[in-house]
N, C-alpha and C positions, 0 to 999 in steps of 0.2 A: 726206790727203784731197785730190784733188786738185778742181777748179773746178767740175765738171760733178759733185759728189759721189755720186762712185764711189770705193771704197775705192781708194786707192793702196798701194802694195808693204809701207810700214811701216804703216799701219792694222790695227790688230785690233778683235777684236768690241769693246774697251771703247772706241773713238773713238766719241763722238758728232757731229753731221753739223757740228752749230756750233762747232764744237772747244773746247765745253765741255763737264764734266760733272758728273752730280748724283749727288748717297748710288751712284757706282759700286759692283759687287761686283769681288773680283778671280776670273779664271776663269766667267764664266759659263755656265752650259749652255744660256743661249736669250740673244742678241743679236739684238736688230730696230732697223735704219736707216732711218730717213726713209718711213715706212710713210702709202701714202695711199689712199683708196678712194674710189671714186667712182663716180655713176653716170650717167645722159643727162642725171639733171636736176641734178647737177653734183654739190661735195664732200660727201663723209660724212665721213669723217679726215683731215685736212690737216697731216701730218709731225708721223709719231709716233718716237720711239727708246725702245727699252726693252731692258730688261736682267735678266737673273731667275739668281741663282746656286742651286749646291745646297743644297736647306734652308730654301730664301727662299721667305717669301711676301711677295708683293704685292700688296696690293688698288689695284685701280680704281676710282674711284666717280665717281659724278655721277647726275644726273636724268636721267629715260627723255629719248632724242634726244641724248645725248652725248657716242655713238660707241664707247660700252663695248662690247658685245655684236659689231659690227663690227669691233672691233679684233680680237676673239679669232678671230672666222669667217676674218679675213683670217688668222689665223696657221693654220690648217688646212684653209683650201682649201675651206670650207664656205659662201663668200659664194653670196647669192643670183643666179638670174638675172641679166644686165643688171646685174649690180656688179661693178665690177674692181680691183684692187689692183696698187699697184708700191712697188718698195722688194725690201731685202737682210733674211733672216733667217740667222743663220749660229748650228746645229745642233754643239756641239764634242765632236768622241769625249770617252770617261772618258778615254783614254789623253792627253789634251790639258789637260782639264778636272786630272788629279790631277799631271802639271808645271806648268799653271798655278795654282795652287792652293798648291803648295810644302807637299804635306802637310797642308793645310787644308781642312776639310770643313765643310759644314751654315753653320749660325751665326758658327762659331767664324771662318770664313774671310772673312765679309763687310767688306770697309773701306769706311769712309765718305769721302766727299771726292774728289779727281780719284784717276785713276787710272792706271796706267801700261799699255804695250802689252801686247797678250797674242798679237800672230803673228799670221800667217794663217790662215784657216780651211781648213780639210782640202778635200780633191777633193768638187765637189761627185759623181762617182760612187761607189758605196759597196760595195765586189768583194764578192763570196759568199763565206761562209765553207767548211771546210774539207767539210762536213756537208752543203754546201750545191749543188746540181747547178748547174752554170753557164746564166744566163739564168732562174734559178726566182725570183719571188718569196718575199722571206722573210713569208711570211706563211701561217698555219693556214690549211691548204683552200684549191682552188683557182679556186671559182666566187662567193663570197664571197654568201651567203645573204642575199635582204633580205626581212624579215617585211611585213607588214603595214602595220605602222606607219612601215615605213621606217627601221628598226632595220639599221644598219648588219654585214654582216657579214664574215668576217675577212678578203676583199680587200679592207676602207677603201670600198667603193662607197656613198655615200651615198642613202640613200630619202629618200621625199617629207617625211618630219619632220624629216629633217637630224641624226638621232641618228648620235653618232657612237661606233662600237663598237671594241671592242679591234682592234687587224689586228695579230694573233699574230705572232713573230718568235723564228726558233731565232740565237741568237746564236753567230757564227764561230767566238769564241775566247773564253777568260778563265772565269770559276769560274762554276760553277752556279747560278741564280737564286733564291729563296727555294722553290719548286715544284721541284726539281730538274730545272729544265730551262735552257738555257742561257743567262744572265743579261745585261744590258748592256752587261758590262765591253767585251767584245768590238768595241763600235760605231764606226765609225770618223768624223770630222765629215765637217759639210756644210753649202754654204751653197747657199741656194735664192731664186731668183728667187719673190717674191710674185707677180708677175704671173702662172705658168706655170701650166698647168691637165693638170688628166689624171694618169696615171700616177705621177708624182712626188711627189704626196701619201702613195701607197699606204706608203712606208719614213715616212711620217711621223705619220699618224693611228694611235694605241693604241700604237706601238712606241717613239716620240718621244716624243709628246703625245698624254694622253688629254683628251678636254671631257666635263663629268660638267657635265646640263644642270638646270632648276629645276624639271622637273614628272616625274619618273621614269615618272608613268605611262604617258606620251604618249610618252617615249622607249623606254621598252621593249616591243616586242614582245607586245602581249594575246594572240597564236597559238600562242607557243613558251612552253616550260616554262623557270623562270630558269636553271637549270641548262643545258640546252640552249642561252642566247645567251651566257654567260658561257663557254663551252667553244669558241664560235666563233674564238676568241684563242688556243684552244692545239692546237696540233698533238701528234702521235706518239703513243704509249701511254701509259696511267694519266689518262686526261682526265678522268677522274670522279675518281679521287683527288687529282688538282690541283683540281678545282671543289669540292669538297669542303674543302678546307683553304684556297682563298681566302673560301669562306663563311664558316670560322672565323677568318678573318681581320679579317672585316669583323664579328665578332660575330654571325652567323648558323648556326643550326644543319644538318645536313647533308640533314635532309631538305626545304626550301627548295627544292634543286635539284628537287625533282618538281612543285612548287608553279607555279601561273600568277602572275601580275603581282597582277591584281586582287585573289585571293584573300590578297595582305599587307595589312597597313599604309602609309601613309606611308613611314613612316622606312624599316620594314623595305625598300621597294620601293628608296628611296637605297641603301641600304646594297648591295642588289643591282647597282644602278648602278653603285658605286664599285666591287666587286666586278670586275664587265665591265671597265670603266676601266683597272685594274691587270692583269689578267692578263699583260697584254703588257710587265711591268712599264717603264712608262713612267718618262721622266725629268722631266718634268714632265708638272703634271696641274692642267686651265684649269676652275675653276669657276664656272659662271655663275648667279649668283643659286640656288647649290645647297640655300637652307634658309628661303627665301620665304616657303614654303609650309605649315612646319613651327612643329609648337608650341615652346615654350622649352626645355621638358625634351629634347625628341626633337633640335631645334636643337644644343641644347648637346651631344648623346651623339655624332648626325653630326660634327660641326668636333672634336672629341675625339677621336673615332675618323680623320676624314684626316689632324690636327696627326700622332698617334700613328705613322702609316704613314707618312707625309714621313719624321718620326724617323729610321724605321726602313727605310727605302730611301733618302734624302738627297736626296728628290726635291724639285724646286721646285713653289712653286703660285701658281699666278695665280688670287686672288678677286676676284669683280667681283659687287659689291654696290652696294644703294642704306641698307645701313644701317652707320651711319656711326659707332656702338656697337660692333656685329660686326669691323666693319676695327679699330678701335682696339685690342680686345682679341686680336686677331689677325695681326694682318700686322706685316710689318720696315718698309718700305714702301709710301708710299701714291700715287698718281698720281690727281690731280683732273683730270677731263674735262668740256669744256661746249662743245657747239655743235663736235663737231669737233676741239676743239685741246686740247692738257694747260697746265692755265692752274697747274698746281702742283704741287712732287711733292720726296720730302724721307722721313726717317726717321719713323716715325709721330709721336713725341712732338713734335717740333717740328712737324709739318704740324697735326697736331690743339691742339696749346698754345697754338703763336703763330703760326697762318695769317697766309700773306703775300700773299693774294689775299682782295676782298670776296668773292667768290663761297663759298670753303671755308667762311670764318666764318660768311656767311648760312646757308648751309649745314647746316655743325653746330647753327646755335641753332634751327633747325628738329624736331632732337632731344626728342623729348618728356621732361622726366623724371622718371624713377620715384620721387624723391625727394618731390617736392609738385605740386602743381596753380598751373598757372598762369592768371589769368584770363585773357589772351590768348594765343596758340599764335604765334612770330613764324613770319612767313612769308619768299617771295620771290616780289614781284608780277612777274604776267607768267608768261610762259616763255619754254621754250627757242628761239631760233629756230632755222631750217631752217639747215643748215650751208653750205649754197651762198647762202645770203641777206645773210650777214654779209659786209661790204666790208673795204676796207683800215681798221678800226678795232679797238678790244677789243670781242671778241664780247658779252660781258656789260655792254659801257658802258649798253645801252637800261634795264638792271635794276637799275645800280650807284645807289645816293645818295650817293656821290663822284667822280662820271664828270664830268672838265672836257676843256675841248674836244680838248687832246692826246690823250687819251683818242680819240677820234672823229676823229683825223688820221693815224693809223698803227698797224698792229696790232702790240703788244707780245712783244719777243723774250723768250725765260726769261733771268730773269738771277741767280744767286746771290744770297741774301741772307743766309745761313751757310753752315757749310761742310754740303755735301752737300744744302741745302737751296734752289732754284729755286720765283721765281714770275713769271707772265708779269702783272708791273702795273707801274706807271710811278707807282702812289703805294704802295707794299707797306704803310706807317705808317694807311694808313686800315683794316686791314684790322682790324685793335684796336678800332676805336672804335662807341662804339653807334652805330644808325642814328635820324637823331631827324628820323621821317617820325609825324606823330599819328595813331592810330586813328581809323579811321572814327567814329561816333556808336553803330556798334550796338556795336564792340569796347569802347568804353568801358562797357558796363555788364555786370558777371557775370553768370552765369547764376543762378537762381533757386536760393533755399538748398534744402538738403537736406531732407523732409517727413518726420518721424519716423511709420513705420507699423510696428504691430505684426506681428507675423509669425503667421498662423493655425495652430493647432495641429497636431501631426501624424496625418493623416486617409487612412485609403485607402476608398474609396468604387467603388461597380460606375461603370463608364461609365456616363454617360450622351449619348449621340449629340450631343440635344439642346442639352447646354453648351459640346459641341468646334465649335469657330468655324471656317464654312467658309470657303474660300475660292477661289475660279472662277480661272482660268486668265488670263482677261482683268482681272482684279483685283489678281494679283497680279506687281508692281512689280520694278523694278532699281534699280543704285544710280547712282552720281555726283559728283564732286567740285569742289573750289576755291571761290573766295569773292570775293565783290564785284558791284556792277553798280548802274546806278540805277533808281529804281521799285523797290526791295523795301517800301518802307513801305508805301506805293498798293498794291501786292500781295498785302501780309500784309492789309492790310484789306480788300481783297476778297474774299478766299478765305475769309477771320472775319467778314465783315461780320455786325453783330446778335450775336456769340457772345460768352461773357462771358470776357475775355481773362485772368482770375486765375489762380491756379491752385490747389483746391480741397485737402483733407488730406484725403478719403476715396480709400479705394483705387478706381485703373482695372480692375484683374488681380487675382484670385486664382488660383492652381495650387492643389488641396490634392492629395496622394497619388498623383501621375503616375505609371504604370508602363509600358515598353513593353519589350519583347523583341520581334528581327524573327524572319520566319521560319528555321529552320537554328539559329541560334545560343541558346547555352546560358547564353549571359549575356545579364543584360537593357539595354537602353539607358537604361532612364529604372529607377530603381527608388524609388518613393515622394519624389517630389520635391514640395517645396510651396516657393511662389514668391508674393510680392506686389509689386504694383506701384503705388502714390499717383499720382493726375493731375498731369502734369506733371513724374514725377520720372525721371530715367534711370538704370535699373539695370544693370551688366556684368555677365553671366555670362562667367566664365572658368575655365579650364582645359585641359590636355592633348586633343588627339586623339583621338575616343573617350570623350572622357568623360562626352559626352549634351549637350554643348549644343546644337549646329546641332538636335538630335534633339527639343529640349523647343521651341526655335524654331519648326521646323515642325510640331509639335503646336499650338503656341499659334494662328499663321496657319491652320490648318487643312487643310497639305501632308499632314499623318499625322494617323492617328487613336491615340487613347492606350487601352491594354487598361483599365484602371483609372483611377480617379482625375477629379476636378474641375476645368475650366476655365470661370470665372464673370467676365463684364466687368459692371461694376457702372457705365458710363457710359448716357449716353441715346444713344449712335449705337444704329444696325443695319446690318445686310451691310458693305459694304464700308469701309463708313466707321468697324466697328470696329477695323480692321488690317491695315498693307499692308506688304509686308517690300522690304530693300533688299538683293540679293544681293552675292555676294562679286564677280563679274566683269561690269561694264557692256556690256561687250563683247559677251560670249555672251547679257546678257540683252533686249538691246536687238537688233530685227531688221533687220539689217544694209540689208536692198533697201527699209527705208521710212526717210522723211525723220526729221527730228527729229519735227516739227510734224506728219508724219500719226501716230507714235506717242503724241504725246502729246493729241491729238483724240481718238484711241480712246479713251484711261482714262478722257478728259473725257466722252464719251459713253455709257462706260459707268458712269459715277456720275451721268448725267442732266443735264449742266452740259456748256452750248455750248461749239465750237472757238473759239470768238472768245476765250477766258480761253488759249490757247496763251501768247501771249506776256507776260499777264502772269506764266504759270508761272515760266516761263525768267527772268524779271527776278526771282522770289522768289528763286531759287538761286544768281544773282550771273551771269547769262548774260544778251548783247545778243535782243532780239527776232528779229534776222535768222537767229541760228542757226537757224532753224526747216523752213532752205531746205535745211538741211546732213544730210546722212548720216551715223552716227558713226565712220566708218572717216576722215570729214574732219575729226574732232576727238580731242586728245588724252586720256588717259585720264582727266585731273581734270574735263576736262571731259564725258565720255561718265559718266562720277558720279554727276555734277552735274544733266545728263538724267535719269537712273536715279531718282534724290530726286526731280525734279521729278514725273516719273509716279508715285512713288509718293505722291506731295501731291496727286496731282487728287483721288482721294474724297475729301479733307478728314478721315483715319481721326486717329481719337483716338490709336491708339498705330501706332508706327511701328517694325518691327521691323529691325535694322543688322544682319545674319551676314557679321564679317570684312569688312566695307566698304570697309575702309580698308588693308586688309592688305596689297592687291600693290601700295600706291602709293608713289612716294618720298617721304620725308621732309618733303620742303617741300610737295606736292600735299596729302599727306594732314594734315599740319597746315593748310592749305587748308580740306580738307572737316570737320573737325573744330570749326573756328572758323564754318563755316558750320550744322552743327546745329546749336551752340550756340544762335547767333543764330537758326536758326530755333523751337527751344524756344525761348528768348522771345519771340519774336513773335509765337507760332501757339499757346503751349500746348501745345507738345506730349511726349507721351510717349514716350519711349525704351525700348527694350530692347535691348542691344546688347551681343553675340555676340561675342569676340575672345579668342585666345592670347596677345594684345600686353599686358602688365600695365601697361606707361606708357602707351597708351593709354586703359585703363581708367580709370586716375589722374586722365587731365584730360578724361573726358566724365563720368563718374559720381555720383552720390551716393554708392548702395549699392554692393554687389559679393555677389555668389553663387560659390564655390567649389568648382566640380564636379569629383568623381572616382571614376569608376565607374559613372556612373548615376546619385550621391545626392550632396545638395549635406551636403559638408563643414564651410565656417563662411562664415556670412554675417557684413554690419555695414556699419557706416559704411567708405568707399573709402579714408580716412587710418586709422584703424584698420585693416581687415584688413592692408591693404597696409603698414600703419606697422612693425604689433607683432601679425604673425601667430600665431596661438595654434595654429593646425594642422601638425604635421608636414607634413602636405605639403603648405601653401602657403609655406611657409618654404622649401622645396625649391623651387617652382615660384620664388619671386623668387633663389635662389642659384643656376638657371640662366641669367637676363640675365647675357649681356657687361656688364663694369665697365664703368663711366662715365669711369674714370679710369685 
């Protein structure tokens, strides 16, 4: 390496820039040097190295703002406007990758610990094969179609979503590809300047590297038939019978291909993504928060099904997650990211067992788990800062409770603390030890026991209009996260003032015999569902995708109306104040071009209660007064939540409905918003109803628990019970789809 590091003559892809190195692989198919992005308003990644062999997965993790999602846009030319990147990535042909490898493939090839040279990397030019007319793009078709959405087509040209699609590739030479068409063997390396834009991504997106991104819907094309964007990736004859057999690849049946986006599933619509992804059968393939969005069962069938395909192509994967169960159960390697820099990184057991950075540990104990209930949820105060904000210090020192001044005089190089295993801290022995910071006053006290209510008999009854509880537009609410602030007591008493703060054993809610089917379909959503709920108690509905919760949610609110069946609130509210719900995205529910404080003047207004109570809102949810000047594109997601709860606390509604609240948030946020219902059921009384696929999440907000599947709740009971010693086949299924703990 020579001074200005830049590879020198003996450098191979395994030198790292410090001329140290960590859990190296030997032969890797993706080496990246010294990788930095940035933008006018300064760092976003500040020198990264990584390294990804065949077979390997690697997850990423950290909290939103940590550089994950930017690391992987910089390896595919997908950064936004006004963001730039520099640094070395070097691309190794098979024919490189299987002499350096020595006959070692997948797993079997990984060593841990330093590593030795692996050469130079090939021309960064890449000739055309023999097949191939000189000056042609290897790539299917030659105007590169972009849909709608900005669905990528097979010239690599990206749309406005940034989806990035297969860019098809007939490969020059070597055996034929799983499709019979000309496979990777053929490829020859390449090493590529991160900075360079334009064309030179085109041999790199789908052919190289596929990104298979978190929300399939948005990525794929709503104008074109699946079959149609997955075929964008293949050139020549038999393109239906290649799209055909990568759908059964992915577990999809062949008529799919005529099918739209919308008209699937979830999962299924993934599955169509991975799909696209591979056509071009890539060498590696970058997942970004690819199962977010997805219940457990379906979670688990996805990561099942790409482990499977890795297998069986030897391809590498980069997962970049914020859940920290999923990496464990998954990945070889793990790279912890915060604020910018990789503060640790190491073979999963030793990164997860014996963190050598405070941040991983806080981190993981943020972990909810499914094992028991905890009365506090630990957290990590604060956040992230802006990555151009942090000086010559450890970026985490503002957050650490063992941050001593060294700490705050120079920012920490990675330094081995086993073999293969790097952490950038100057104390790694604190990263063991508890943190003995005391809970607040509210954390100190549990949440209200469980209220034993009978369950009403099984009843189906005609609608009645009159029982389905309405709910107006401007009534109904968003969500919002994180925890703390002063004035929540002053605030919970204002917002109670006069109301009797106990909390009663007669039921809020009765469901008897809910039934809905929408129009079109031949199964029903809700089918005789009876549901109770006691004042003050929080009950989880969960299960699968489809399997009527959100469905019986918005029946309760009065988003949907129910064909059949009883919805009876047995409290003394009316209108608004019997129920206001918390959506799943603060973001979309919250309107962008008004302040905090004129959104939340509204609800106040519309529940008949002055703007002047704005700012005690904000202090009931653990937010300064000022926020109220801020817009929520100015605040983070725990805290855009956090707003969301607030406006739905302006009626003062007896029950409070949670749909997936907490579900796109990291680990440490969302334990955050969770210790903050808590404390807000005690303090307010209030009741819960709360929507989730998360089953450790259910664990530690619930009493009860409802088990839906298909329509019709399966087995209720007590949250330690169902979840202890499940008596239903399939919620026994539903807990043996969580990633181990261990």
């Amino acid at each position: 390496m020579t001074s200005d590091g830049s590879a020198a003559a003996g450098d191979g892809p395994m030198a790292a820039v410090d001329g140290s190195t960590a859990a190296m692989v030997a032969a890797p198919m993706l080496a990246v040097r010294d990788l930095r992005v940035a933008s006018a308003s300064g760092t976003i990644v500040a020198g990264l190295d990584l390294t990804v062999a065949p077979g390997e997965t690697v997850a990423i993790v950290g909290e939103s703002g940590s550089g994950k999602s930017m690391t992987v846009k910089a390896l595919t030319g997908l950064l936004p406007e006004g963001v730039r990147a520099t640094g070395r990535m070097e691309l190794p042909g098979r024919a490189e990758l299987a002499q350096g490898s020595s006959g070692l493939s997948g797993r079997a090839g990984l060593v841990e610990g330093r590593s030795g040279q692996a050469g130079r990397a090939a021309p960064t030019e890449e000739p055309a094969g023999p097949s191939e007319p000189t000056g042609r793009s290897r790539h299917a078709g030659s105007s590169g179609h972009v849909g709608s959405s900005g669905h990528v087509g097979s010239s690599g040209h990206v749309g406005s979503s940034g989806h990035v699609g297969s860019s098809g590739h007939a490969g020059s030479s070597g055996h034929a590809g799983p499709f019979g068409h000309a496979g990777p063997a053929g490829r020859s390396g390449r090493e590529i300047d991160l900075a360079a834009q334009g064309t030179i991504w085109r041999d790199v997106r789908g052919s190289r590297i596929a990104l298979l991104l978190q929300d399939p819907f948005t990525s794929l094309s709503p104008v074109h038939r699946c079959g149609e964007q997955i075929g964008w990736a293949i050139s020549g004859r038999g393109r239906a019978e290649r799209v055909a057999r990568l759908l059964a690849e992915v577990g999809l049946p062949a008529d799919v291909a005529e099918k739209y986006p919308f008209q699937l599933s979830g999962g299924m619509r993934q599955r169509v993504a991975i799909a696209a992804g591979l056509a071009a059968d890539p060498d590696l393939l970058i997942a970004d928060e690819p199962t977010t969005a997805l219940d457990v069962t379906t979670q688990h069938e996805v990561l099942e099904l790409i482990a499977g395909l890795q297998r069986e192509r030897d391809m590498g994967l980069i997962l970049i997650t914020h859940d920290l169960r999923l990496a464990r159960s998954r990945a070889d390697r793990i790279m912890v990211m915060y604020a910018g820099r990789l503060v640790e990184e190491g073979p999963t057991a030793l990164v997860m067992d014996a963190p050598a950075h405070p941040y991983t540990a806080r981190l993981a104990a943020c972990d909810p788990p499914i094992t028991h209930r905890l009365p506090v949820l630990p957290t990590i105060p604060g956040s992230v800062p802006q990555p151009s904000s942090v000086g010559a210090e450890c970026a985490f020192a503002a957050r650490c409770a063992f941050a001593v001044d060294a700490c705050r005089m120079a920012e920490p190089a990675l330094a081995e603390v086993a073999e293969g295993h790097r952490a950038a801290c100057l104390r790694p022995e604190t990263a063991g030890l508890p943190v003995d910071v005391p809970p607040s006053p509210a954390e100190t006290v549990p949440p209200p026991p469980a209220v034993a209510v009978p369950l009403p008999p099984a009843a189906t009854v005609s609608s009645s209009p009159a029982e389905t509880v309405p709910s107006s537009p401007a009534e109904t609410v968003s969500p919002s996260p994180e925890h703390s602030g002063r004035g929540r007591e002053a605030a919970a008493s204002l917002f109670h003032a006069g109301e009797d703060q106990g909390i009663p054993a007669s039921p809020l809610l009765s469901v008897e015999g809910l039934a809905k089917t929408f129009p079109g379909s031949a199964v029903p959503a809700l089918d005789g569902v009876d549901l109770t709920i006691a004042a003050g108690e929080t009950v989880a509905v969960v299960g699968e995708s489809g399997s009527g919760k959100t469905t019986l949610a918005r029946c309760v609110v009065g988003l949907e109306r129910a064909d059949t069946g009883r919805i009876d609130f047995h409290g003394t509210a009316t209108g608004a104040r019997r129920v206001q719900i918390v959506f799943q995205d603060p973001y979309s529910a919250l309107n962008p071009g008004l302040t905090v404080g004129t959104s939340l003047a509204e609800a106040l207004r519309a529940a008949g209660r002055p703007k002047s109570e704005v700012g005690e809102l904000l202090e009931l949810v653990g937010l300064p007064a000022a926020y109220a000047r801020r817009r929520p594109r100015a605040l983070s997601g725990g805290e855009r939540q956090r707003v969301a709860i607030a406006r739905a606390l302006a009626p003062r509604a007896d029950l409070l409905v949670c749909d997936e609240s907490v579900s796109a948030l990291d680990v440490s946020v969302q334990a955050q918003v969770l210790n903050l219902l808590a404390d807000l059921r005690r303090r307010l009384g209030l009741t819960l109803l709360f929507i989730t696929h998360d089953l450790a999440v259910a664990r530690q907000i619930a009493d009860r628990v409802y088990v839906m599947h298909h329509g019709r709740v399966v087995e209720t009971g007590p949250v330690d019970s169902v979840l202890g010693a499940p008596a239903h086949e399939y919620t026994q299924r539903l807990l043996a789809s969580i990633p181990a703990a261990d």
